[in-house]
C-alpha positions in Angstrom: -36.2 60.2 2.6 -39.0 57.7 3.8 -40.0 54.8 2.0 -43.6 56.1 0.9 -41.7 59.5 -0.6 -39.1 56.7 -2.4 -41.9 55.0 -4.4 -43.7 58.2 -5.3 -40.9 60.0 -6.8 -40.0 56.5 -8.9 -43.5 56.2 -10.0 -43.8 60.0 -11.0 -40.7 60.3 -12.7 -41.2 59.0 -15.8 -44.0 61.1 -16.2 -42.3 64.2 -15.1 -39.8 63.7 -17.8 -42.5 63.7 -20.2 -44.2 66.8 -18.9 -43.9 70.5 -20.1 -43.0 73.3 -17.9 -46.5 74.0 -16.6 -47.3 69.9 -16.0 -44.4 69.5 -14.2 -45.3 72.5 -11.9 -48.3 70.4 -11.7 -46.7 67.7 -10.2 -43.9 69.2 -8.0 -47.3 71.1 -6.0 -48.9 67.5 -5.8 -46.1 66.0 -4.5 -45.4 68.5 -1.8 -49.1 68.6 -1.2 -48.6 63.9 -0.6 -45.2 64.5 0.6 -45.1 67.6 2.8 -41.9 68.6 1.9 -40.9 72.4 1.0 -41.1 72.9 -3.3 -37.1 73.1 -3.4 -36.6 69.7 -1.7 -39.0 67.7 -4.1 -37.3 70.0 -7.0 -34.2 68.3 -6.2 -35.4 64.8 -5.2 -36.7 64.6 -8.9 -33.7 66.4 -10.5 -31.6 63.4 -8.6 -34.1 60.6 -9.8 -34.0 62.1 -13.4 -30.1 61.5 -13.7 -30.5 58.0 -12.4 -33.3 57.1 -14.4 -31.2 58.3 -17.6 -29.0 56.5 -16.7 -30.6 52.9 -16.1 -32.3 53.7 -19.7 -29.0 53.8 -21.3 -27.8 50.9 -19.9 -31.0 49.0 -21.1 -30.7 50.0 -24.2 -26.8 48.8 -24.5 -27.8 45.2 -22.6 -30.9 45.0 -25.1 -28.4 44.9 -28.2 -27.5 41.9 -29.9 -23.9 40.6 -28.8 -21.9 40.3 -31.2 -19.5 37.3 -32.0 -20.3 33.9 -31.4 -23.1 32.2 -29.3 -22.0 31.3 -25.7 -20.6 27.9 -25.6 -21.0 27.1 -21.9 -24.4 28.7 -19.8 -25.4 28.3 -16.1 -25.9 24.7 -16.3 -22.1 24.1 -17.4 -20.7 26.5 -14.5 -22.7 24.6 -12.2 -21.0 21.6 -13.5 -17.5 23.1 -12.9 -18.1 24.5 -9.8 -18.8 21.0 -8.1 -15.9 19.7 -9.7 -14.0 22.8 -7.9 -15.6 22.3 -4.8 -14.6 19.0 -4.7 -11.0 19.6 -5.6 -10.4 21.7 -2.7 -11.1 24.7 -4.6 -7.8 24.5 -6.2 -6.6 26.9 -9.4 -7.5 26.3 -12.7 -4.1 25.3 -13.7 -5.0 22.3 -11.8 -8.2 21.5 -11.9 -8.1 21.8 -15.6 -6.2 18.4 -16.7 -8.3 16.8 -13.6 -11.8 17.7 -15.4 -12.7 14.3 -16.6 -11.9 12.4 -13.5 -13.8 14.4 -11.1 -17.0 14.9 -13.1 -17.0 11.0 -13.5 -16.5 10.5 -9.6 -19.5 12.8 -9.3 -21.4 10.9 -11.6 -20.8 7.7 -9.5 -22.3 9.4 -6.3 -25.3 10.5 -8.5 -24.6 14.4 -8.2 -25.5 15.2 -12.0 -28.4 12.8 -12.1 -30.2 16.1 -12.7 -28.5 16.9 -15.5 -28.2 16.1 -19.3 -25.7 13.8 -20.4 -24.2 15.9 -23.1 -23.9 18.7 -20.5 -22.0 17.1 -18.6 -19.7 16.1 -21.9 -19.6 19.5 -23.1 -18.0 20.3 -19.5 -15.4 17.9 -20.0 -14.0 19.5 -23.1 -13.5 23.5 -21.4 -10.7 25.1 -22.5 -7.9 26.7 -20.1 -8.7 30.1 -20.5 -12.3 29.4 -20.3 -12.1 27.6 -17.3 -10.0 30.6 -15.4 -12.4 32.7 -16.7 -15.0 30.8 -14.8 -13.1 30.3 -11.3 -12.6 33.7 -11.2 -15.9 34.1 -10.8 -16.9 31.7 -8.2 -17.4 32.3 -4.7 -14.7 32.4 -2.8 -14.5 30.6 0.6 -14.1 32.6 3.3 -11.8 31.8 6.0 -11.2 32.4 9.9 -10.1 35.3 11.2 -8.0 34.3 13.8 -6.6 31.2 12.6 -5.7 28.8 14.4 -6.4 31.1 17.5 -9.9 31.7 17.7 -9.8 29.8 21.0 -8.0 32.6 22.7 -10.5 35.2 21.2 -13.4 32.9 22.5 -11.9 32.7 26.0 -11.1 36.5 26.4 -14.3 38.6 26.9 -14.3 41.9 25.5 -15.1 45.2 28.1 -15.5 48.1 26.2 -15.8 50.9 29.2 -12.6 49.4 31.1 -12.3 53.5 32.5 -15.1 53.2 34.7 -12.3 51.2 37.2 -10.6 54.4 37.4 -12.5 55.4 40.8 -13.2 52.1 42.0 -10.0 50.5 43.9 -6.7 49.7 42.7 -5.5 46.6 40.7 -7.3 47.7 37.2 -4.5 47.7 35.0 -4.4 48.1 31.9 -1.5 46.5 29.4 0.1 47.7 26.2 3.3 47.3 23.9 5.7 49.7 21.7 7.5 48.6 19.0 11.1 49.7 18.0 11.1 49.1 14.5 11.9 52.2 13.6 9.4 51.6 10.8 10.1 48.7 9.7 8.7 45.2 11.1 11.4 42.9 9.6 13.5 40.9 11.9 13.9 41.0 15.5 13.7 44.5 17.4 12.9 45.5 20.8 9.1 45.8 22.3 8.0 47.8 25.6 5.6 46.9 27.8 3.5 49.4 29.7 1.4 48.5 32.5 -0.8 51.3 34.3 -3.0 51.1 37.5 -6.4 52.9 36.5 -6.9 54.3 40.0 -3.3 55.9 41.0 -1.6 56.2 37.1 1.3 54.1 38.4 3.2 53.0 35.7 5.6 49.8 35.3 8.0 49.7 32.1 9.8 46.8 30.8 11.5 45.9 27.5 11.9 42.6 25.9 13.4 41.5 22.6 10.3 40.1 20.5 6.8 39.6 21.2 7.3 35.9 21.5 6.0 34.1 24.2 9.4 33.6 26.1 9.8 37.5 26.0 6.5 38.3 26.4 6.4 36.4 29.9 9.8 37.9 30.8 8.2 41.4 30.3 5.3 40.6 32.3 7.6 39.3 35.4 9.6 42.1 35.8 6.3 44.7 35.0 4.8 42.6 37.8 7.5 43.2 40.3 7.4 47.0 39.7 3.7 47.2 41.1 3.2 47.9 44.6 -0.4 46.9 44.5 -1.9 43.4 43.9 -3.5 42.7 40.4 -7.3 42.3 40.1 -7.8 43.1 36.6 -5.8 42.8 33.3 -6.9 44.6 30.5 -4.6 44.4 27.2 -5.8 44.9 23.5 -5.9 41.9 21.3 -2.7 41.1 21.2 -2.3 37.2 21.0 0.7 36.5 22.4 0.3 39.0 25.6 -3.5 37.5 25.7 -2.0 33.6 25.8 0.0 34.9 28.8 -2.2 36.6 30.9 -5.2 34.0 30.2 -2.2 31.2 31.4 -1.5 33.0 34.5 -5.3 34.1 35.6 -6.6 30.4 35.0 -7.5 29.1 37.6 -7.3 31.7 40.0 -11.1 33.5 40.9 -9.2 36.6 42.4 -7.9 37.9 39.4 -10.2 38.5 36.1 -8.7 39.6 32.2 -10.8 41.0 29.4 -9.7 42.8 26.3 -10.3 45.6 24.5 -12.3 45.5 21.5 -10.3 45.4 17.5 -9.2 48.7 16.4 -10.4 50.9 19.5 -7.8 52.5 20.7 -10.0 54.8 23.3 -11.2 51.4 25.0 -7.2 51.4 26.7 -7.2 55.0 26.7 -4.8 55.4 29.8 -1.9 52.7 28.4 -2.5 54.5 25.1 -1.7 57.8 27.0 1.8 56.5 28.5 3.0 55.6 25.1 3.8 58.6 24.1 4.3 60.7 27.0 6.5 57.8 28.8 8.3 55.7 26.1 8.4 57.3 22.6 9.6 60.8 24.4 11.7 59.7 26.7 13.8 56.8 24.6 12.3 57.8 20.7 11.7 56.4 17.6 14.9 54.5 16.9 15.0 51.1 16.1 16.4 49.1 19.1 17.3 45.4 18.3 20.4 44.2 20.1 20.4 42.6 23.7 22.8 45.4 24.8 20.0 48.0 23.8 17.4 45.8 25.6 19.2 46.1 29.0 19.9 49.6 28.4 16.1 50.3 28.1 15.4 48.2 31.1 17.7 50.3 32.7 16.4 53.3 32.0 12.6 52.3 32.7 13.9 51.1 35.9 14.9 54.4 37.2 12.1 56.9 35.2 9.4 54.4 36.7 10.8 55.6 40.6 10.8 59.1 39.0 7.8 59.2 37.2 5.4 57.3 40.1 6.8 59.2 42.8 8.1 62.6 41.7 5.8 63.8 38.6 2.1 64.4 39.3 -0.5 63.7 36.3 -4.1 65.0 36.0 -7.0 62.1 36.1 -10.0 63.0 34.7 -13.1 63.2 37.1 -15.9 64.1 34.7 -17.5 65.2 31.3 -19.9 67.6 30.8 -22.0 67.1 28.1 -24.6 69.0 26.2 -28.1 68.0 25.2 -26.8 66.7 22.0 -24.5 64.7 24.4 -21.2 65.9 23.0 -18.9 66.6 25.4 -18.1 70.2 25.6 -16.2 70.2 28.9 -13.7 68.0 30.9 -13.3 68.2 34.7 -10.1 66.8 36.0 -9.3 66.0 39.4 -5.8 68.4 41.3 -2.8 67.2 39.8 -1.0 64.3 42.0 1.3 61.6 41.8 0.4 57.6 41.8 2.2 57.6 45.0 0.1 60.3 46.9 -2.9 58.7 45.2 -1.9 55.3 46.9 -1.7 57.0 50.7 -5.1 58.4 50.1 -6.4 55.3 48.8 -8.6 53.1 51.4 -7.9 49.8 49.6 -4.6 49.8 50.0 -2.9 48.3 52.9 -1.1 50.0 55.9 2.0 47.6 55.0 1.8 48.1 51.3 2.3 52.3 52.1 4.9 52.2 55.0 6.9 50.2 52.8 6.3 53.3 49.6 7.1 55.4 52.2 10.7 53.7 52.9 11.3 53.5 49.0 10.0 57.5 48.9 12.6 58.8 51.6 15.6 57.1 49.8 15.4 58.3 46.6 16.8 61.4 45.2 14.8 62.9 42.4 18.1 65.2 40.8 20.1 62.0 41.3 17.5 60.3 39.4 17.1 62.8 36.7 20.8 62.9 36.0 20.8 59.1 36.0 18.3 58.3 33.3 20.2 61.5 31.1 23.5 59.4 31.3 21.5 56.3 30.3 19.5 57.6 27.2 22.9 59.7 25.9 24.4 56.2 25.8 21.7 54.4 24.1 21.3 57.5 21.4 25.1 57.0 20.9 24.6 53.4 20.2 22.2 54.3 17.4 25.0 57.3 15.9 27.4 54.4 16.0 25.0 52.2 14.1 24.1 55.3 11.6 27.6 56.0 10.7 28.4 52.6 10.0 25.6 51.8 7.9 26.6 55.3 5.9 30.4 53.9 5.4 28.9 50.7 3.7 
């Protein structure tokens, strides 16, 4: 509704109610005739206005009686009073500021802050009571704090790039950086994190586990994800993750050849190909248990260490090469590019070195993908036996 049909229908309606049948035909045709809308659309627009107009007459009618009891004791002035005091405090509780009262109003007096004020105001003040005074606190504005605090630097530092899947055709090096937890649904105490790196142009993916998402563990994860890439890094890209952020923006100072940025709070789609990998290559390959000794770390390392030669050389994924929208712009189709793996993607690629894919090429001819299957099996049956052991002796106590 525009602003001009708004400010008839408040105008008419009081007169509408008023109105017989025939008059408020009257009026419905003269405001189609001002409004141009169809006869059942201003019908309902004053049907709508009626109810809310009933309503803020009611209401008047219950604020215009007398309150009963007796008079206010404290007004505007007297909060105002209060409120300084409170400010001054520290915005401290009213437990506290209540047996301070009469010192702070007189050390606001000193500095000439109630010079605007009657004297017996600022008496009356002095003598609140308790309950009165929560009463009041309650009310006052609270002071909003920072978001990140203590860490707003990191936020500041970071920019944020919101279309980080436009890299996807470009070269390799775009990588994008995420974590699983497993908790097993609970974040108390220590348990064991996975971090998944991904290169936007070939889908190669580098897994690593680490106990914690401190900053010791954190860097540990990043190492060994590093060393699992056959390409050069020219672009991080994790979500807003402080502790991962601290690392990456530690190890990209400095150095012009290698850029970070983040994704933006709460969007998962702006990491859309990490997001992808977490369930596909960590939650179905080692579940939802909750992993939170050193043994089970290894174990996971492990097994990532082996599925990342299986999955990068052996399984082909589909990369998506385009949307087709329609005039609306929704997107009604997706083109994706024939399925291939990272590593055939890496031979084709022109930015990667001759060196860099004679030495995928040695690493391709000596692995055995059955050997490897039946590898990462063995692994995974001993970590889920880890967890029955745990099950079965949490059930005997």
């Amino acid at each position: 509704m525009e602003a001009f049909d708004m400010e008839l229908t408040k105008r008419l309606i009081e007169k509408y109610l008023k109105s017989s049948k025939k008059e408020k035909s009257e009026i419905i045709s003269k405001y189609c005739e001002l409004t141009k809308v169809k006869r059942a659309t201003a019908v309902k627009r004053f049907e709508r206005y009626k109810k809310r107009y009933l309503f803020q007459e009611r209401d008047t009618q219950k604020n215009s009686k007398k309150r009963r009891g007796p008079k206010k004791k404290y007004g505007p002035i007297h909060e105002v009073i209060l409120w300084k005091c409170w400010g001054l405090s520290g915005c401290i509780c009213a437990e506290k500021l209540h047996p301070m009262l009469e010192v702070y109003i007189e050390e606001l007096k000193k500095n000439n802050r109630f010079s605007l004020y009657e004297l017996s105001k600022t008496e009356e003040a002095k003598k609140v009571s308790l309950g009165t005074l929560k009463r009041m606190v309650s009310r006052f504005p609270k002071v909003s704090t920072k978001k990140h605090k203590g860490n707003a630097f990191i936020y500041q530092k970071v920019p944020i790039s919101a279309n980080f899947g436009r890299y996807a055709f470009e070269e390799v090096g775009y990588v994008e950086v995420d974590f699983v937890e497993h908790n097993g649904g609970s974040s108390a105490g220590p348990f064991a994190v996975t971090a998944v790196y991904t290169d936007l142009y070939s889908q190669w993916i580098s897994r690593a586990a680490g106990l914690g998402k401190n900053q010791r563990s954190v860097e540990n994860m990043d190492l060994l994800a590093h060393t699992k890439l056959p390409v050069d890094i020219i672009h991080y890209h994790p979500d807003n993750d402080k502790t991962i952020l601290k690392v990456l923006f530690e190890k990209v100072k400095g150095n012009n050849e290698v850029k970070l940025s983040r994704s933006r709070p709460y969007k998962k789609n702006d990491n859309a190909h990490v997001e992808q990998k977490n369930g596909d290559k960590v939650r179905k390959l080692v579940g939802y248990f909750r992993y939170e000794s050193e043994e089970e770390v290894s174990l996971l390392n492990e097994i990532y260490s082996k599925a990342d030669l299986l999955d990068n050389f052996f399984i082909p994924n589909f990369k998506l090469k385009n949307k087709v929208k329609n005039d609306k712009g929704k997107t009604i189709k997706k083109e994706y590019e024939k399925p291939k793996t990272p590593y055939q993607r890496l031979l084709e690629s022109n930015t990667v070195s001759e060196k860099t894919k004679s030495q995928l090429k040695k690493t391709y001819e000596t692995l055995n993908m059955v050997k490897l299957r039946e590898e990462i099996n063995i692994l995974v049956d001993k970590l889920y036996n880890i967890q029955l052991t745990k099950s079965k002796s949490s059930s005997k106590t």
